[in-house]
C-alpha positions in Angstrom: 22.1 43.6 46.5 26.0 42.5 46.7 28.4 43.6 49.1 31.9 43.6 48.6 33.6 44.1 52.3 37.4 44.3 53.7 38.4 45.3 57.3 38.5 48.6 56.3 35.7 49.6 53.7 32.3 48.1 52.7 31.2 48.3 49.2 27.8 48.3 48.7 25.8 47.6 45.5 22.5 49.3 45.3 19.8 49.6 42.8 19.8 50.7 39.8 17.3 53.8 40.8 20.0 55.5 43.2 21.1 58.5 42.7 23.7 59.3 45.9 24.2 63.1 44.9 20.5 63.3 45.1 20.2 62.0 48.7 23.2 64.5 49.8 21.4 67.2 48.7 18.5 66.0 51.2 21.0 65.7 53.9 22.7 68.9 53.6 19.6 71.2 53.2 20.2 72.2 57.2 23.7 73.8 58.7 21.9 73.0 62.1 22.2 69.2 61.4 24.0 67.7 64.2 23.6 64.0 63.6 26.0 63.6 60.3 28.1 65.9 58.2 28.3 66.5 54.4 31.6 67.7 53.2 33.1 67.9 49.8 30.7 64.9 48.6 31.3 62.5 51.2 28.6 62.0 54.1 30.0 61.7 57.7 27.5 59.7 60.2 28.5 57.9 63.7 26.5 55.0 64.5 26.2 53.2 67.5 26.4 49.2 67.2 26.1 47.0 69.9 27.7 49.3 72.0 30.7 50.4 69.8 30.8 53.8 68.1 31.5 53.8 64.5 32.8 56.6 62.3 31.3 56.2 58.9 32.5 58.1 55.8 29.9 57.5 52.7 30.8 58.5 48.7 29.8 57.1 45.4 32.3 55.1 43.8 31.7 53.9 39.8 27.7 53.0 41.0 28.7 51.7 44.3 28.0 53.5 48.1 31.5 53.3 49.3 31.5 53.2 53.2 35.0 53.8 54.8 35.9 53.2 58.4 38.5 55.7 58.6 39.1 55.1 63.2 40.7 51.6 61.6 38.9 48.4 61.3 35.8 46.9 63.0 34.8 43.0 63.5 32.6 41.1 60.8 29.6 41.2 63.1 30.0 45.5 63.2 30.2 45.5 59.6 27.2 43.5 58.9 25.0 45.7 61.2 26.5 48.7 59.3 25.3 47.3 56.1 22.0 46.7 57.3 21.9 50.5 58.9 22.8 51.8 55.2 20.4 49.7 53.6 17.6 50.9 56.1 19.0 54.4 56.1 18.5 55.3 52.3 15.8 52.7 52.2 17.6 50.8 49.6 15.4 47.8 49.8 12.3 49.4 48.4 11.1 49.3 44.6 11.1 52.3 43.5 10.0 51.4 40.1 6.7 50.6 41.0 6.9 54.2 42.3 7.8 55.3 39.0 5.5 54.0 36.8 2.6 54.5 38.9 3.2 58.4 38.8 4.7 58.6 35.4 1.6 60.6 34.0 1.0 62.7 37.0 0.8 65.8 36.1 3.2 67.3 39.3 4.9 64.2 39.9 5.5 63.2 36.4 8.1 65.9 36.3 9.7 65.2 39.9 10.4 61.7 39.2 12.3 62.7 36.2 14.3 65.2 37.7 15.6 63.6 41.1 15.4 60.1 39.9 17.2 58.0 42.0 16.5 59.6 45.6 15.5 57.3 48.0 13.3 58.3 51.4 15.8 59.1 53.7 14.9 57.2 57.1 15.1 57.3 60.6 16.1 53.9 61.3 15.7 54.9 65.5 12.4 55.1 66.4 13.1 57.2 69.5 15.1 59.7 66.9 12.2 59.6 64.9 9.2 60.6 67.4 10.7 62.3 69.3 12.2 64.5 65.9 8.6 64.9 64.6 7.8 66.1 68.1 10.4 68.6 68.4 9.2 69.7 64.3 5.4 70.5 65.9 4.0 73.9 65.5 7.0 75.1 65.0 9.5 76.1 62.1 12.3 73.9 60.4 15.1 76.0 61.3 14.5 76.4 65.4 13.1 73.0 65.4 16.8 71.9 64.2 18.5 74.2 67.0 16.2 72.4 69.5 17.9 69.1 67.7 21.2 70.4 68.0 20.7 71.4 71.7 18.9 68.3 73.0 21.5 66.2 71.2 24.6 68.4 72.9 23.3 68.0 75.9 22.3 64.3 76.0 24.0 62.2 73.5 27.7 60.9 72.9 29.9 62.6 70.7 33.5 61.7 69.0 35.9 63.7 68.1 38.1 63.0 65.0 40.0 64.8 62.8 39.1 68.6 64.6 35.6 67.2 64.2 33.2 66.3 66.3 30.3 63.4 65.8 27.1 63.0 67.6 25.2 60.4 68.3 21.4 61.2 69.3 20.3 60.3 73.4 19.5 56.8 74.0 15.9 56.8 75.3 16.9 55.3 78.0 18.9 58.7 79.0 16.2 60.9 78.6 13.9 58.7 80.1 15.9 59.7 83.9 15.2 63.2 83.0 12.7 65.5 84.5 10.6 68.7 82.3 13.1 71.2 83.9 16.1 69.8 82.2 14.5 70.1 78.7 12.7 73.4 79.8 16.0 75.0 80.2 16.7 74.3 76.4 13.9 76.0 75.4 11.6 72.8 74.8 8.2 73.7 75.7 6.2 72.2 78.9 4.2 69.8 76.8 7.2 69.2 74.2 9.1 67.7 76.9 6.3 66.0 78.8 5.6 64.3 75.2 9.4 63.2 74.7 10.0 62.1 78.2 7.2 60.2 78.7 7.8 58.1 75.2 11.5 57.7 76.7 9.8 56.0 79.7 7.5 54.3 77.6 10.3 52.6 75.7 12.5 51.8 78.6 9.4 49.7 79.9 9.0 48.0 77.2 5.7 49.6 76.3 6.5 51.0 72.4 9.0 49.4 70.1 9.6 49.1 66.8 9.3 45.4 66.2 5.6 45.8 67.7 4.5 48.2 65.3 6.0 46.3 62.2 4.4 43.5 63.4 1.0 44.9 62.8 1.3 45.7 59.2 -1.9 47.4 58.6 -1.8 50.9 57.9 -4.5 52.1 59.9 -4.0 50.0 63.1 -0.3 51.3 62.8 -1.5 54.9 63.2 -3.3 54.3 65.9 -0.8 52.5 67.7 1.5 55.7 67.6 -1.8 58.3 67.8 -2.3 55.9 70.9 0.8 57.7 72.8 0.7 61.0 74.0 1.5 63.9 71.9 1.8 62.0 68.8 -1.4 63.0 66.4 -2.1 62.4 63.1 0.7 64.0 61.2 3.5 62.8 63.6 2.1 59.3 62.9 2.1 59.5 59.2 5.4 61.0 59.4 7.4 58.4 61.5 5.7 55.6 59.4 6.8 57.2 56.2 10.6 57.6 57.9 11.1 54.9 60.3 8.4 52.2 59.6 8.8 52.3 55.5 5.4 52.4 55.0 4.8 53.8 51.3 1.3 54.6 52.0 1.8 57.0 54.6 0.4 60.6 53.7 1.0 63.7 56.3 -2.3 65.1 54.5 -1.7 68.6 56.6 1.7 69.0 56.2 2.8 72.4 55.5 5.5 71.4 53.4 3.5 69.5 50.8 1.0 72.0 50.9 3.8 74.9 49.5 5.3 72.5 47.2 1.7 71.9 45.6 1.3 75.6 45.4 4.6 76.1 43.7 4.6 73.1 41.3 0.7 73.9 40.5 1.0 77.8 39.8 -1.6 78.3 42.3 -1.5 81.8 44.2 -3.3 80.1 47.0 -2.3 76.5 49.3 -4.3 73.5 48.0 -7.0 72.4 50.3 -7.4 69.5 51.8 -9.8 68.3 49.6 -8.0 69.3 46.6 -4.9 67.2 47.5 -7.3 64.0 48.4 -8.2 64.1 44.8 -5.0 64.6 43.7 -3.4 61.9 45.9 -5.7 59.3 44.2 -3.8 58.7 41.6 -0.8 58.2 43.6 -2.3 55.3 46.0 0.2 53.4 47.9 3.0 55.6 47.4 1.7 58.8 48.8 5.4 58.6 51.7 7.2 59.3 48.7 4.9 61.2 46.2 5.4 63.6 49.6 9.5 63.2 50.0 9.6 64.3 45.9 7.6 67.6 46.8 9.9 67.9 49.5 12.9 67.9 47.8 11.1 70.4 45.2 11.2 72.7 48.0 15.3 73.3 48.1 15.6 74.0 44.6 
């Protein structure tokens, strides 16, 4: 992948199977989303690196991902890291061909691939963001689980303001990690909710979880229950930060409610799959079951 870069702009080349305007469709599906703005095709994130805050303005340009810096120019070493945040961000690096073929005959996926070709799993590079986001999702539904977002982020994180608009950043863990339950209480976060987010903030201040750790390990299953090790993170909270932060095609939230719907719909079924049903089902998509589940996701805001 080729990058063309200038003080002001990075030009990024990606694959072939990209489709931007699918991935902004993704992005935009919530008007709670604090963390980055879609507006009139563009996508608006603020990123953090080393220690500078970095306005990022996103478009398709004739194939490329066109990444403007409009607060003014930031130093070579910035503008490396933001390539390498984009890259992981839309997961740019993975084959998504293999993806393609392997499903190509499926008789639900067969059609999905066709129609959003070219979306890419949307990550969560942070792994804080992305355990403590599946936490906040628990039990509960999409929409407050975003206000909860919204609310912890407000509260906790660092914001810029250009333009009449305001960016967020999520809270470091090492800011939530000085909190007590009260402070989360009072924004409607559940006893156990912000036991479980607290104490992973603690855990990662220590030194105890971190990304690099769980890469290192490779296998899927010792992966899982590395994360299903910490407390309040089960089965599907595992599966999911390992499909959204650890890139791990193989990954499969088997109870997700989501996937279950999307089955329903894309099946004709007047009933939700079982379990068992979707194990059979999911054979034939071995290895990619992350994204087999991101494409039934995106079926869902049609």
């Amino acid at each position: 992948m080729n990058e063309k870069d200038s003080e002001s702009y990075i030009d990024i080349c990606p694959p072939t199977e990209f489709d931007f305007s699918e991935c902004l469709v993704f992005l935009g599906r919530s008007e709670h989303e604090v963390l980055h703005q879609v507006r009139d095709g563009c996508l608006y994130k603020l990123v953090n690196i080393n220690d500078e805050m970095i306005l990022l303005k996103i478009r398709s340009s004739l194939g490329s991902i066109l990444v403007e810096l409009p607060m003014g120019p930031s130093s070579e070493s910035a503008r490396v890291e933001v390539v390498s945040y984009i890259r992981e961000w839309f997961d740019l690096d993975q084959n998504l061909n293999n993806f393609y073929n392997a499903v190509s005959q499926d008789m639900v996926l067969g059609q999905l691939v066709h129609k959003y070709y070219g979306l890419r799993m949307i990550c969560i590079p942070d792994l804080f963001e992305a355990l403590t986001w599946a936490i906040m999702g628990q039990q509960i539904n999409l929409t407050f689980a975003y206000t909860l977002k919204k609310r912890f982020t407000e509260h906790f994180g660092e914001c810029l303001s250009f333009k009449g608009e305001t960016h967020w950043l999520y809270p470091t863990h090492e800011k939530i990690a000085a909190l007590d339950v009260e402070d989360l209480r009072k924004l409607q976060f559940t006893v156990r909710k912000a036991e479980y987010i607290i104490g992973i903030a603690k855990a990662m201040a220590h030194g105890e979880i971190n990304k690099q750790l769980l890469l290192q390990k490779q296998d899927y299953e010792k992966i899982k229950q590395s994360l299903m090790d910490i407390r309040g993170i089960g089965a599907w909270t595992a599966d999911y930060v390992m499909m959204k932060c650890l890139h791990h095609s193989g990954a499969f939230p088997l109870a997700d409610v989501g996937l279950h719907n999307a089955l329903k719909i894309q099946m004709g079924l007047d009933r939700k799959p079982t379990i068992e049903e979707i194990k059979e089902m999911a054979a034939h998509w071995e290895g990619w079951q992350a994204y087999a589940t991101f494409y039934l996701w995106r079926s869902l805001y049609e």
